[in-house]
TIZA-105422 format. One record per residue (C-alpha): x, z, y. Coordinates in steps of 0.05 Angstrom, whole numbers, plus 5000, padded with zeros to 4 digits. Example, Ala and Ser with C-alpha at 12.3 -4.5 7.8 and 13.67 -1.06 7.14 Angstrom:
2
@c1->5246&c3->5156&c2->4910
@c1->5273&c3->5143&c2->4979
***
This chain:
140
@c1->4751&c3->5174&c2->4762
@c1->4712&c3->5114&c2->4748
@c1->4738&c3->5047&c2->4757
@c1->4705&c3->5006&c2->4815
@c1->4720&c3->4932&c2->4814
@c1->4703&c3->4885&c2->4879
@c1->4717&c3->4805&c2->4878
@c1->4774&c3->4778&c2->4909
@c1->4731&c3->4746&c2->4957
@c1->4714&c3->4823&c2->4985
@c1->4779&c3->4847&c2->4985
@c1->4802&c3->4863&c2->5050
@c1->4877&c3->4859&c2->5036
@c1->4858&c3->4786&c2->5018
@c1->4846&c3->4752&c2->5086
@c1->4904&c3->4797&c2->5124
@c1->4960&c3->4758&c2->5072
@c1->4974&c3->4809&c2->5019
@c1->4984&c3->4753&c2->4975
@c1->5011&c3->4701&c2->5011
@c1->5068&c3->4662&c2->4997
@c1->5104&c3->4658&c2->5054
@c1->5103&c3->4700&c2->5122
@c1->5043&c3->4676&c2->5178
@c1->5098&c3->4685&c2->5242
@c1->5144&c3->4648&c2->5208
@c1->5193&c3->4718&c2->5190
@c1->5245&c3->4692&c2->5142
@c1->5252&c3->4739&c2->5075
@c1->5301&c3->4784&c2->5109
@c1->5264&c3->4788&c2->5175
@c1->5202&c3->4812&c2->5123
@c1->5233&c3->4856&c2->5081
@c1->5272&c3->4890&c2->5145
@c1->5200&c3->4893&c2->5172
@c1->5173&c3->4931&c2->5110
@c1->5236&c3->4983&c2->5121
@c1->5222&c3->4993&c2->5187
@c1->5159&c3->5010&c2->5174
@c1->5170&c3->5059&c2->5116
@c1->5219&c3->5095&c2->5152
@c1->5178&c3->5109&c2->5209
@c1->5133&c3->5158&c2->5190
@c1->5084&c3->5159&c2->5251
@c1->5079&c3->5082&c2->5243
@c1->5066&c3->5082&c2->5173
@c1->5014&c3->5143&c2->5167
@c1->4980&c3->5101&c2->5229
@c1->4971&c3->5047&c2->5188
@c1->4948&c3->5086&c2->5127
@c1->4903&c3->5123&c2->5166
@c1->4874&c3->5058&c2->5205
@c1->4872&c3->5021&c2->5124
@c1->4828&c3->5070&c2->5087
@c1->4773&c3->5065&c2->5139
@c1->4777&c3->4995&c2->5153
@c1->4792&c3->4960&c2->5090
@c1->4733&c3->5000&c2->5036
@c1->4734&c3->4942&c2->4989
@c1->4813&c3->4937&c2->4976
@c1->4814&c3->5006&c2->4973
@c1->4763&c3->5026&c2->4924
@c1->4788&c3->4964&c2->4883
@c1->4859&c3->4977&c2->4888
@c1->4857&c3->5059&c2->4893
@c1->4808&c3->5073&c2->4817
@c1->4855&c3->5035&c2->4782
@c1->4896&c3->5090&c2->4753
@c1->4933&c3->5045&c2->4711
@c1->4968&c3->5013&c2->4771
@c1->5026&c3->5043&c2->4818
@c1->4977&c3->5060&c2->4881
@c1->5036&c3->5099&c2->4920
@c1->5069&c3->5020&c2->4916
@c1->4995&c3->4988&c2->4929
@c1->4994&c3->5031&c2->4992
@c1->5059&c3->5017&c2->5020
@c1->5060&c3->4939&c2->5016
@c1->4977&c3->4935&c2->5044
@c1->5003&c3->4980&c2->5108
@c1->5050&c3->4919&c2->5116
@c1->4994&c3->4874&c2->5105
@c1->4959&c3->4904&c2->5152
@c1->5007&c3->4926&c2->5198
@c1->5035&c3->4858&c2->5208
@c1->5010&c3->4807&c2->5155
@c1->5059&c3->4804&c2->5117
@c1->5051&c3->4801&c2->5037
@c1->5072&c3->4841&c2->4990
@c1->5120&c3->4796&c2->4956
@c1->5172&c3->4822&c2->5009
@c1->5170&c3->4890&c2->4978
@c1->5241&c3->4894&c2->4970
@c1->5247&c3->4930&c2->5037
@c1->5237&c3->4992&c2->5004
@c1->5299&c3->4980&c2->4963
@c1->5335&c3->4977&c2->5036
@c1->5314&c3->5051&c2->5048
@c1->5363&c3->5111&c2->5028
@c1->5334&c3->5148&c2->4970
@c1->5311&c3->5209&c2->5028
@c1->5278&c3->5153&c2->5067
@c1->5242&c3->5134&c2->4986
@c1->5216&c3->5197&c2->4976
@c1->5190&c3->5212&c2->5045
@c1->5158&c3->5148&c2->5036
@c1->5125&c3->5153&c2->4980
@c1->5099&c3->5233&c2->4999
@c1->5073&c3->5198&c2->5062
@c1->5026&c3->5142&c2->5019
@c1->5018&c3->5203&c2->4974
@c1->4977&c3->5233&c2->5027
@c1->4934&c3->5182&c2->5047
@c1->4924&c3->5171&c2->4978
@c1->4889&c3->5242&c2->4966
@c1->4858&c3->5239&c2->5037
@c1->4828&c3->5176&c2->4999
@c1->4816&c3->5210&c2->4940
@c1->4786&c3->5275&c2->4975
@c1->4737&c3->5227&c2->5014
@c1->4701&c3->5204&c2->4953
@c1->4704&c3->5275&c2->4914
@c1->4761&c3->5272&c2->4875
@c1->4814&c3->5327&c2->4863
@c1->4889&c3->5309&c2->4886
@c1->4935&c3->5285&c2->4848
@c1->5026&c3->5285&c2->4849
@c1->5066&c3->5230&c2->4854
@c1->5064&c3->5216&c2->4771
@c1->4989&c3->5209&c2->4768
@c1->4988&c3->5158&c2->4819
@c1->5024&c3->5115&c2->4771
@c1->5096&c3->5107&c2->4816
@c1->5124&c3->5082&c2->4756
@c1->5080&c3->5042&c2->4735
@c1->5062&c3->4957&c2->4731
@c1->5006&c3->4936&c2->4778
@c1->4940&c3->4913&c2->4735
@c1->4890&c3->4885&c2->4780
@c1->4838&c3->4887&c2->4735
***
């Protein structure tokens, strides 16, 4: 797959607070990261905010989603929380919260959307491994 770089300025993940500091509503850290596990663990919530991310956020996505060097199953998770309720990524730890079951399912879950992603602009699916979950994010 080639790589396909956008500006931060295009980024849709930009303006909804992936990379904020600190929570817009004011959540404290454990209201966030509670958030994030509530999300993760329901699996109709989180595949609706997959599913509504890859159409509406192109830019993020194609930036984010070529970068095979990067963990996109973890890149998925934390933008559905970003756009699911602006909150950033930093409060990833919420997936820590989840059982190891609740982890897996999870990450299958932002596995598919990954490959419905993937299968969108002609590429062949791909496991868990080759979408980097254990691998350090690299933006560029």
């Amino acid at each position: 797959m080639n790589r396909v770089y956008h500006t931060w300025d295009k980024w849709e993940c930009y303006p909804a607070g992936f990379f904020d500091a600190k929570c817009r509503n004011g959540e404290t850290t454990e209201e966030a990261e509670l958030t994030y596990k509530k999300l993760l663990s329901d699996n109709a919530m989180f595949s609706a905010s997959l599913f509504s991310l890859i159409e509406q956020w192109p830019n993020s996505c194609e930036h984010n989603l070529t970068n095979e060097k990067m963990n996109r199953i973890a890149w998925l998770g934390q933008a559905a929380l970003a756009y699911a309720y602006h909150i950033p990524a930093k409060f990833r730890k919420g997936y820590y919260m989840l059982s190891a079951d609740e982890r897996k399912a999870a990450d299958k879950t932002a596995l598919k959307y990954l490959n419905k992603w993937l299968s969108s602009k002609g590429e062949k699916n791909i496991t868990l491994e080759e979408a980097g979950a254990t691998s350090v994010a690299n933006q560029y």
